[in-house]
C-alpha positions in Angstrom: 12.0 120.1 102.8 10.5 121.1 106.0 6.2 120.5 106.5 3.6 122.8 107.2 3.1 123.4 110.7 -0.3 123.2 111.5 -0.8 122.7 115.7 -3.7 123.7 117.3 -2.0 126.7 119.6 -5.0 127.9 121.6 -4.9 127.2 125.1 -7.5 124.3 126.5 -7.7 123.5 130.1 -10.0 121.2 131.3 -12.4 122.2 134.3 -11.7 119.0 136.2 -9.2 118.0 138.0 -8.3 114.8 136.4 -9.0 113.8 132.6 -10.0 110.5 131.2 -7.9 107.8 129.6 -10.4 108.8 126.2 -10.3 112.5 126.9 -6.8 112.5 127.0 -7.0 110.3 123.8 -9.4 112.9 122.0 -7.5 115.9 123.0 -4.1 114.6 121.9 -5.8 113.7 118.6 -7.4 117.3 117.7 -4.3 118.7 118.7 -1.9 117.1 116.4 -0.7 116.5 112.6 1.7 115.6 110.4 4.5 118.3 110.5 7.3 116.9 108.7 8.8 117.2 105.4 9.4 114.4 102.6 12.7 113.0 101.7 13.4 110.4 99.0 15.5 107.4 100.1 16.6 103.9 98.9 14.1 100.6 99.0 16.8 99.3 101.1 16.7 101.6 103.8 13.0 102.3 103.8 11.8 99.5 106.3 10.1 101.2 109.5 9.3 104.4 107.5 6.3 106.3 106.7 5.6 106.3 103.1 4.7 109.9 102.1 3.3 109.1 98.4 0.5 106.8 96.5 2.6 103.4 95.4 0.3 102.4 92.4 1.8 99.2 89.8 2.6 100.9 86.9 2.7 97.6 84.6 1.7 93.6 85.8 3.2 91.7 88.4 4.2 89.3 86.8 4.5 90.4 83.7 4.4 87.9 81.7 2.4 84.3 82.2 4.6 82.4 83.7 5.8 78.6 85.3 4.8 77.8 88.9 6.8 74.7 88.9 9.5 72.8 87.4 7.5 70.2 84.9 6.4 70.4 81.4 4.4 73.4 79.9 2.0 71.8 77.1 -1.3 72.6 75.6 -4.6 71.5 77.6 -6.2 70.1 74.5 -3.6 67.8 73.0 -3.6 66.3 76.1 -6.2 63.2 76.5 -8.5 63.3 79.2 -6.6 60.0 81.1 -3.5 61.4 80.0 -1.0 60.7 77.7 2.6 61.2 76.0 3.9 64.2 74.3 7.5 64.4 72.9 9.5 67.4 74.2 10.6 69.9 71.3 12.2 72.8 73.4 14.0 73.9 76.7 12.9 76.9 79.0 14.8 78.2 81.7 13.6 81.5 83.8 15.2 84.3 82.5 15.3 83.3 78.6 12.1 82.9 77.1 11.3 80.6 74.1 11.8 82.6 70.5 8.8 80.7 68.6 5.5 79.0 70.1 5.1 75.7 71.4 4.5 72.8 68.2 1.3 71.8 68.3 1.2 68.4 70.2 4.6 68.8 72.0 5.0 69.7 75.4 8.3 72.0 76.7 10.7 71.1 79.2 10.1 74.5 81.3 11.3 76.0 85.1 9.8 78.0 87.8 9.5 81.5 86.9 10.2 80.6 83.3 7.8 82.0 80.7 5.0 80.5 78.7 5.6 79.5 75.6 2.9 81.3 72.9 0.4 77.9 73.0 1.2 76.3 76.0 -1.4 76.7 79.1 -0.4 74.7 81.4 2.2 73.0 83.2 2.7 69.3 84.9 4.7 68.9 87.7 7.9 67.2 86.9 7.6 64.9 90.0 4.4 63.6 88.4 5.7 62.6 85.1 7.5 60.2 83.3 10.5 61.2 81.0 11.5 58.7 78.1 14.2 58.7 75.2 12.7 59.0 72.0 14.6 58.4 68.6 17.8 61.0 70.4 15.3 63.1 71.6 12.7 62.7 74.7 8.9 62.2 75.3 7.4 62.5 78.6 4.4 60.6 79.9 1.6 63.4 81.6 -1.0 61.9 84.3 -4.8 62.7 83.5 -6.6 64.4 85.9 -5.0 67.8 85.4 -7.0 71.3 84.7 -6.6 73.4 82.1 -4.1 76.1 83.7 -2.6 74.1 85.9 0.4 75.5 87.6 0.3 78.4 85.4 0.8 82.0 87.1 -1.1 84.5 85.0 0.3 88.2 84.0 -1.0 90.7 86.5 -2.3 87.7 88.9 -0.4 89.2 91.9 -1.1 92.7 91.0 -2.3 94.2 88.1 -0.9 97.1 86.3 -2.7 100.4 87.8 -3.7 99.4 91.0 -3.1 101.4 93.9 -0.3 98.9 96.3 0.0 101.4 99.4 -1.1 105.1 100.2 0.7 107.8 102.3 1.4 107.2 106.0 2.1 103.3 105.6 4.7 102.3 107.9 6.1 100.0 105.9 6.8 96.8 106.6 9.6 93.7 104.9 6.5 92.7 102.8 5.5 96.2 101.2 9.0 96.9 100.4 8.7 93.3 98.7 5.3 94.8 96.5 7.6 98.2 96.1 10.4 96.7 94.4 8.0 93.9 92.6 7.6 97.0 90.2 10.8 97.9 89.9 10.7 100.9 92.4 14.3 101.1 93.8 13.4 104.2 95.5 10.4 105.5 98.1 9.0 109.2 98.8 9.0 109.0 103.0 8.3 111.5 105.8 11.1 112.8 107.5 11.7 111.1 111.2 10.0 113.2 113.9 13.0 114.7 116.0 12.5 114.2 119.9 14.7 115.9 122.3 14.8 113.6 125.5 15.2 115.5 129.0 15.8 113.4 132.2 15.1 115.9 135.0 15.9 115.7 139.1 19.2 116.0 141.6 19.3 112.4 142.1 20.0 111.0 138.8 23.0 110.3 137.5 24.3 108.4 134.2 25.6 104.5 133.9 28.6 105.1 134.4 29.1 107.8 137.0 29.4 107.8 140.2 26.3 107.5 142.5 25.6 109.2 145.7 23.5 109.2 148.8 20.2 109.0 147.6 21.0 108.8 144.1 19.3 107.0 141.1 20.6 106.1 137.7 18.7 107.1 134.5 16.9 103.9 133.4 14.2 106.1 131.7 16.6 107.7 129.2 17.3 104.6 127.5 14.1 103.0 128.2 12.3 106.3 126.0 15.6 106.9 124.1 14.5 102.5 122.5 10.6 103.2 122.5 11.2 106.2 120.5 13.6 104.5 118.1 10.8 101.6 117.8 8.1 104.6 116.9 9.9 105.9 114.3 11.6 108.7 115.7 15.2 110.7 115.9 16.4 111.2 119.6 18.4 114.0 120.8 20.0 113.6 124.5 19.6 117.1 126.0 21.2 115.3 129.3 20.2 115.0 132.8 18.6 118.7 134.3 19.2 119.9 137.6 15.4 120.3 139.8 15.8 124.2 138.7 13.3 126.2 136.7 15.6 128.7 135.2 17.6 125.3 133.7 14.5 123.9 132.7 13.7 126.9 130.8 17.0 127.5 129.4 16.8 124.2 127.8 13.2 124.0 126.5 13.1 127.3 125.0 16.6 126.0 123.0 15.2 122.6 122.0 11.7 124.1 121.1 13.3 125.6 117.9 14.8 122.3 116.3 12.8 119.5 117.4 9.2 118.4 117.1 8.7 116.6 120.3 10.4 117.5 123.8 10.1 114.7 125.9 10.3 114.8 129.7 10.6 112.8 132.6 10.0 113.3 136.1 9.5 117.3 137.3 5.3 116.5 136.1 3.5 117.0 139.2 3.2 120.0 141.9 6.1 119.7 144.3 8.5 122.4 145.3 10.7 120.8 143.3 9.4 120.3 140.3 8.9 123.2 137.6 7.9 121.2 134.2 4.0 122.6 134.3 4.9 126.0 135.5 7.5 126.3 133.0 5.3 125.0 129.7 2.7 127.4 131.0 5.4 130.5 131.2 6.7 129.4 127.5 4.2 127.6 125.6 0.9 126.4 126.2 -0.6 123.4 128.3 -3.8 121.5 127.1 -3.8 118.5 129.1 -2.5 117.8 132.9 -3.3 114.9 135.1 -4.8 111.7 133.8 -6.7 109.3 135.4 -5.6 106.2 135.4 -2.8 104.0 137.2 -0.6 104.6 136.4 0.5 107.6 135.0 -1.6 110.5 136.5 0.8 113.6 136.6 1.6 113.7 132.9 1.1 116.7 130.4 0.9 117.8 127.4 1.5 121.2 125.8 3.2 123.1 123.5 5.9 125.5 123.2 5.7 127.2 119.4 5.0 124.7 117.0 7.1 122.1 119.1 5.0 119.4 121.2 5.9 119.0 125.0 4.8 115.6 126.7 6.1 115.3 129.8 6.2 111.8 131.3 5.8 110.5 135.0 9.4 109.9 136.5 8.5 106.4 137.6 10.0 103.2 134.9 6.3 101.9 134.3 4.9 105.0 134.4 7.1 106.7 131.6 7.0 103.5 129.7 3.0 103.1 129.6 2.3 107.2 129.5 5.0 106.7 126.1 2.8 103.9 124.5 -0.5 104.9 125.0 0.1 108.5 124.6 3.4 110.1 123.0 3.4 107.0 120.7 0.5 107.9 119.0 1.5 111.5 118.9 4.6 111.0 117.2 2.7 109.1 114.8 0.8 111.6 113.9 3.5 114.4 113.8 5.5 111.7 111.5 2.2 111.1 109.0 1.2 108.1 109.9 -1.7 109.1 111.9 -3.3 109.1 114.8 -3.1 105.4 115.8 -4.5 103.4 118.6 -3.6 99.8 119.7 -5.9 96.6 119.5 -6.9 95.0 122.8 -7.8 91.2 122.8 -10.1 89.6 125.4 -8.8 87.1 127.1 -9.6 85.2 130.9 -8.2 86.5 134.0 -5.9 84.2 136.0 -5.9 86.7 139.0 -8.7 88.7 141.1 -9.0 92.1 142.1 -10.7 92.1 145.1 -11.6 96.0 145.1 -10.3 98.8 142.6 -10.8 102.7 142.8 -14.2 103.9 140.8 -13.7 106.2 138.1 -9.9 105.3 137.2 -8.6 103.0 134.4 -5.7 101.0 135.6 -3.0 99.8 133.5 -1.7 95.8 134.8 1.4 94.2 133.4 0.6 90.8 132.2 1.8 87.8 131.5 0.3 84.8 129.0 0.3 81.5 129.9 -2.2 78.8 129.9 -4.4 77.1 132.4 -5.0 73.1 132.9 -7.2 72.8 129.6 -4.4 74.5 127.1 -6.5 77.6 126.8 -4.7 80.9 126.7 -5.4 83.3 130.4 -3.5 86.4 131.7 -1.8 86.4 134.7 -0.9 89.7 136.7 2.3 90.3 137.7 1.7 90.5 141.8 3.5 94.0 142.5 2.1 97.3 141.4 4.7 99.5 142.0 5.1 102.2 138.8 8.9 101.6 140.0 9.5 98.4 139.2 11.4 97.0 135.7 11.2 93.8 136.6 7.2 94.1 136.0 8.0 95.3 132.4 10.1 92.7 131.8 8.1 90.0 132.8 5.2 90.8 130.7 3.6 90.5 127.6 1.6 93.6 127.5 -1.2 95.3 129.9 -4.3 94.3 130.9 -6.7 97.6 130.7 -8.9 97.7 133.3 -11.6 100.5 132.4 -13.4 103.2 134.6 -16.4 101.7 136.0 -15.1 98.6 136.7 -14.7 98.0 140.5 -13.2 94.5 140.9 -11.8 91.5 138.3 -13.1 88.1 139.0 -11.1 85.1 138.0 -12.0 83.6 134.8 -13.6 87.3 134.0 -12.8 88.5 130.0 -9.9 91.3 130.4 -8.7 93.9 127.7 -5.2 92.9 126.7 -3.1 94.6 124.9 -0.2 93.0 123.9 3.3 94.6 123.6 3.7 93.9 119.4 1.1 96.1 119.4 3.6 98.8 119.9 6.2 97.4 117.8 8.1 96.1 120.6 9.1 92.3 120.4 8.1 89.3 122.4 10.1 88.4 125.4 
């Protein structure tokens, strides 16, 4: 089943030379929906996906009342106030409930998960009585002091039939598979993944694996994307490494434009002789966003070429990896129908100082938690920079957001954090 294409195709350009970190966010927003189809697929496989229908109980969880612990289910009121002893007439186990109610002034042997006995409305833990033989039979000894429903799960008291568990463009997670199959559901209506064609552009770079010449650089950024992609949801396609060529470029936009939703592309973003990405999306498609700023990450754009999205990523590692999370993650989000969805920051104390930082640009730190002298949690920077360097992704936990009119951090100040799980990706 393929969706309803519904992008936004007119052409926006913005009047200024550079956009802001929440113009980019609003544009990208407007411009996109949910374009894929629905597929149905088994519980078991459904972890990570978007849920594409209304999960609603459709009878109580649990369904029956039932044992909390192992003990003894017995009426409330045959019990005396300080306690007392009942003889045990019957056996429960979970899975085989009693045929007949509970005789009046008894009490039941019973298990977790078992169900109550028509009677009985509560239970004692069996580490708080005493069990004695009686006449070939038993009788167990019940302390005082316990409430009427006491260890006693209700019908419906985790969800009650009819009500609404999850709604379309969940990503769903271990625990709402859990509530999914707590009805009996072995089966969930999802959206299809996104498909993203991944293009690695420029002479110099070569593949793990081959040969590397004079000036050369292997592709880090295919498999950096090809993961963060795979964490947002997505299918990849490897259209390869592109020579610095526009008729190439061309070639293999216009061919990936007609099966996939997203084209993603690195390096070829900015106005060199040698790179052709914007000239190209504006010859094919159509561009609504170019050059951001912030630090960094400036040269990246958005467009699109029919009803396929083209986001083209700085070439630099930490570039393309923070232009993919705050930008095409969301996107393909969107496309994938989960929405339109923006990370939390935390404030938390700077461990470092900026002495001076450029008006009018948000700036994007990697950082590191860790705590100071008194156990409290602070942010450390990591010292270098450079949109080049791995090692800086690596070594953090997620980036400190420095915003626009900000022109200097003082230690101790409250940063924005925002830490990497925030973009499903796991601690280090």
């Amino acid at each position: 089943m393929t969706g309803e294409r519904r992008l936004l195709d007119d052409c926006f350009l913005h009047d200024r030379d550079r956009l802001t970190h929440a113009e980019a966010l609003s544009i990208l927003k407007q411009r996109v929906t949910c374009v894929v189809g629905h597929e149905r697929i088994a519980l078991a496989e459904a972890n990570g996906r978007v849920l594409a229908e209304t999960v609603s109980a459709p009878r109580d969880v649990p369904l029956t009342d039932n044992a909390a612990v192992d003990g003894y289910a017995f009426r409330h009121a045959d019990l005396p106030a300080g306690g007392g002893t009942l003889p045990v007439s019957t056996r429960i186990p979970a899975g085989h409930p009693a045929t007949s109610a509970l005789v009046s002034g008894t009490a039941a042997r019973i298990f977790t998960g078992a169900v109550m006995p028509q009677g009985a409305d509560s239970v004692a833990m069996q580490e708080d009585c005493r069990v004695h033989d009686l006449d070939g039979g038993q009788s167990v000894e019940i302390p005082g002091g316990l409430k009427a429903g006491a260890n006693r799960r209700r019908a419906g008291e985790d969800i009650a039939a009819g009500t609404e568990l999850l709604s379309p463009g969940t990503r769903l997670r271990p625990q709402d598979l859990a509530a999914i199959a707590s009805t009996g559901a072995p089966e969930a209506t999802v959206f299809r993944r996104p498909r993203i064609a991944l293009v690695s552009t420029g002479d110099e770079i070569r593949r793990p694996g081959e040969t590397l010449p004079g000036g050369g650089v292997y592709d880090s950024n295919h498999f950096l994307l090809r993961a963060l992609a795979g964490t947002a949801g997505a299918e990849t396609t490897d259209l390869g490494v592109l020579e610095d060529r526009a008729d190439s470029l061309a070639d293999a936009l216009s061919g990936a434009a007609s099966s996939h939703d997203v084209i993603l592309t690195t390096g070829g973003a900015s106005r060199g002789e040698e790179d052709h990405l914007v000239e190209t999306l504006d010859r094919l498609g159509k561009r609504h966003m170019w050059q951001l700023a912030i630090k960094p990450g400036r040269p990246m754009s958005f467009g699109q070429i029919g009803d396929c999205v083209v986001l083209g990523l700085p070439g630099n590692p930490v570039a393309a990896m923070i232009c993919f999370l705050l930008y095409a993650r969301p996107v393909i989000s969107a496309l994938g129908g989960a929405g339109f969805t923006t990370p939390r920051r935390f404030q938390v104390p700077a461990a470092f100082q900026v002495d001076r930082k450029k008006p009018d640009r948000r700036e994007f730190y990697r950082g590191r938690l860790a705590s100071d002298d008194r156990g409290n949690t602070v942010v450390e920077k990591f010292e270098r920079d450079g949109s080049g360097l791995i090692s800086g992704l690596r070594a953090a936990d997620g980036l400190i957001e420095i915003p626009e009119v900000a022109t200097e951090v003082a230690r101790g100040s409250l940063v924005d954090f925002i830490p990497f799980s925030e973009f499903g990706l796991a601690p280090r």
